[in-house]
C-alpha atoms as one frame of an Amber mdcrd trajectory, in Angstrom:
protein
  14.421  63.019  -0.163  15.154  59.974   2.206  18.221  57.618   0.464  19.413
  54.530   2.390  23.072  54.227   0.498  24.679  50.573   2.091  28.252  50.091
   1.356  30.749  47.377   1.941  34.504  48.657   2.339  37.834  46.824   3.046
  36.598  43.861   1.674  38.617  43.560  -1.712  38.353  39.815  -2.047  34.765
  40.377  -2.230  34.654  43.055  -4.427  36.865  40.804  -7.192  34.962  37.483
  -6.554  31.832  40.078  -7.688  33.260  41.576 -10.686  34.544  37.829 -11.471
  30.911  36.680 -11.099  29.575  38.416 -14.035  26.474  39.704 -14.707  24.854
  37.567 -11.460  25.789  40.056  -8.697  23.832  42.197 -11.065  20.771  39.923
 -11.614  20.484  39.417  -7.738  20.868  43.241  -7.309  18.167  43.971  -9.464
  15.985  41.137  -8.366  16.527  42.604  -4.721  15.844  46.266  -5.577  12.621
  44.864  -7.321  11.347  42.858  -4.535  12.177  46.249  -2.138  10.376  48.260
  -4.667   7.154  45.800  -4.710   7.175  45.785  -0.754   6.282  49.135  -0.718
   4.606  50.365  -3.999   2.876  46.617  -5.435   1.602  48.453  -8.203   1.200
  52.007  -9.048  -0.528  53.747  -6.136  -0.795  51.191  -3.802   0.890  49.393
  -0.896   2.034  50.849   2.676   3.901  53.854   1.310   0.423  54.957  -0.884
  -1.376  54.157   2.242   0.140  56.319   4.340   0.060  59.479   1.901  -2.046
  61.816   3.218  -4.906  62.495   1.813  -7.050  65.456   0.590  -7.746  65.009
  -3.064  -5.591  61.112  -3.807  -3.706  62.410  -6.255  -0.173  61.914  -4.591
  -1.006  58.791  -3.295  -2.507  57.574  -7.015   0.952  58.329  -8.294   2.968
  56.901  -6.431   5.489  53.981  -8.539   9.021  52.590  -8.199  11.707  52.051
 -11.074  14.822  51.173 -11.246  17.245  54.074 -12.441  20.389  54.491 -13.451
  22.691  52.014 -15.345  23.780  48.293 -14.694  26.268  49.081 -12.640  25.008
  51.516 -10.687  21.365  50.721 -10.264  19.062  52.554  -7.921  15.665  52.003
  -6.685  13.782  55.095  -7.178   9.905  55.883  -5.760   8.252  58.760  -7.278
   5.369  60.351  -6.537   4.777  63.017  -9.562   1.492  64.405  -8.404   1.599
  67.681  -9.761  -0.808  70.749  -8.486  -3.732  72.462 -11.497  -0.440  74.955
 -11.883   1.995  72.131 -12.404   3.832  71.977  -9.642   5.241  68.764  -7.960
   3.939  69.261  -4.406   5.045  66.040  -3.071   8.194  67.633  -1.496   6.252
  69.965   0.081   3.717  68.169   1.430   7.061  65.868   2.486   9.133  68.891
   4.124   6.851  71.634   4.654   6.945  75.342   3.899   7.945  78.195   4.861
   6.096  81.291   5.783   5.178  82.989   2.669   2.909  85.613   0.659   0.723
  84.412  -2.594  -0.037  87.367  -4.866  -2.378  87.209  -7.727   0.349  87.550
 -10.770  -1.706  86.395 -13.838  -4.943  88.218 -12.534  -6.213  91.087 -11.104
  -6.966  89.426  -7.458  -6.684  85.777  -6.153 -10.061  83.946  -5.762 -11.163
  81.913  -3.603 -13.763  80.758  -1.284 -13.780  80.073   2.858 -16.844  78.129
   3.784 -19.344  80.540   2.660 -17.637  83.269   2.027 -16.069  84.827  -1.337
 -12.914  86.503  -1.222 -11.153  88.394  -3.759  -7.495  89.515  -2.801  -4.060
  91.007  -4.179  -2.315  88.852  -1.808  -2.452  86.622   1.127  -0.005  85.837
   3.896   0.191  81.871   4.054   1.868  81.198   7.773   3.451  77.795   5.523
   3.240  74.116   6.642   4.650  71.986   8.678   6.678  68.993   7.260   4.652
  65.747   6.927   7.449  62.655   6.604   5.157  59.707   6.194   7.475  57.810
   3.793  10.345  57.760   7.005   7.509  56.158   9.112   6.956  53.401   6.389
  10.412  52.884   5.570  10.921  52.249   9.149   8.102  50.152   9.846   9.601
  47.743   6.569  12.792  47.928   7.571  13.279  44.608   8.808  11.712  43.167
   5.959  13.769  45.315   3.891  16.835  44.049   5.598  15.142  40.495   5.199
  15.473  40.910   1.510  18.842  42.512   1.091  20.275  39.515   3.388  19.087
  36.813   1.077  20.373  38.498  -1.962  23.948  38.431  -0.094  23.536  35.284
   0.794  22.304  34.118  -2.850  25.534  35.975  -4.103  27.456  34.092  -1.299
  26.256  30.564  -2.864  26.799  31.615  -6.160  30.691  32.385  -4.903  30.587
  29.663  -2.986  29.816  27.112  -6.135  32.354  28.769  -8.688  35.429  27.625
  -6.324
């Protein structure tokens, strides 16, 4: 999972005149995290981040969505993408980090079953040599990062004029 954490330190003024401002620090944060969240998920699977999902059947890239988590003093910008495989399995992460080399045996049936091209195969179990990681959301969260930065800086500097005009 890729987290971007920014933190101010040594700056105790600041941190006062922002629990003195109420709940506007908290309105801009929000606003901000929105705004981040709608630059790269506009609506539920879409924008650059369901773009650059890979795809074989959509389904990932269909449910991909933002929220914001946690509570109002701690809020977090989450993006999810709960595809889940015909076993119900989030494979997201996977598709995200890889595999590792691994064996699939039938467990729930007498053989696995499954087709290559033309050919039907039945089989107790199958060596799967695993994947290799796939991070397309560190590609898009690096191509936005400037306007990502873009919008963080004029929610500081919104907070900065509301500071500014309680003096």
């Amino acid at each position: 999972m890729t987290q971007v954490k920014l933190e101010i330190k040594g700056l105790e003024e600041l941190r006062q005149a922002l629990n003195e401002s109420g709940p506007q620090m908290r309105i801009v944060l929000n606003d901000a995290l929105r705004e981040v969240g709608s630059l790269l998920v506009p609506a539920k699977g879409t924008g650059p981040l369901a773009d650059a999902t890979p795809v074989v059947t959509g389904n990932l890239a269909r449910s991909t969505y933002y929220r914001i988590e946690q509570g109002i003093n701690n809020q977090t910008l989450a993006i999810r993408q709960p595809a889940k495989s015909i076993y119900g399995q989030f494979y997201g992460h996977f598709v995200r980090g890889g595999t590792s080399p691994h064996t699939i045996a039938a467990r729930f049936a007498k053989a696995l079953h499954f087709w290559i091209g033309d050919v039907e195969i039945f089989a107790k179990s199958v060596d799967h040599p695993g994947t290799t990681a796939n991070p397309y959301h560190v590609g898009v969260l690096n191509d936005k990062w400037s306007e990502i930065m873009d919008i963080l800086t004029s929610a500081a500097e919104a907070l900065q004029e509301y500071l500014a005009g309680r003096k």
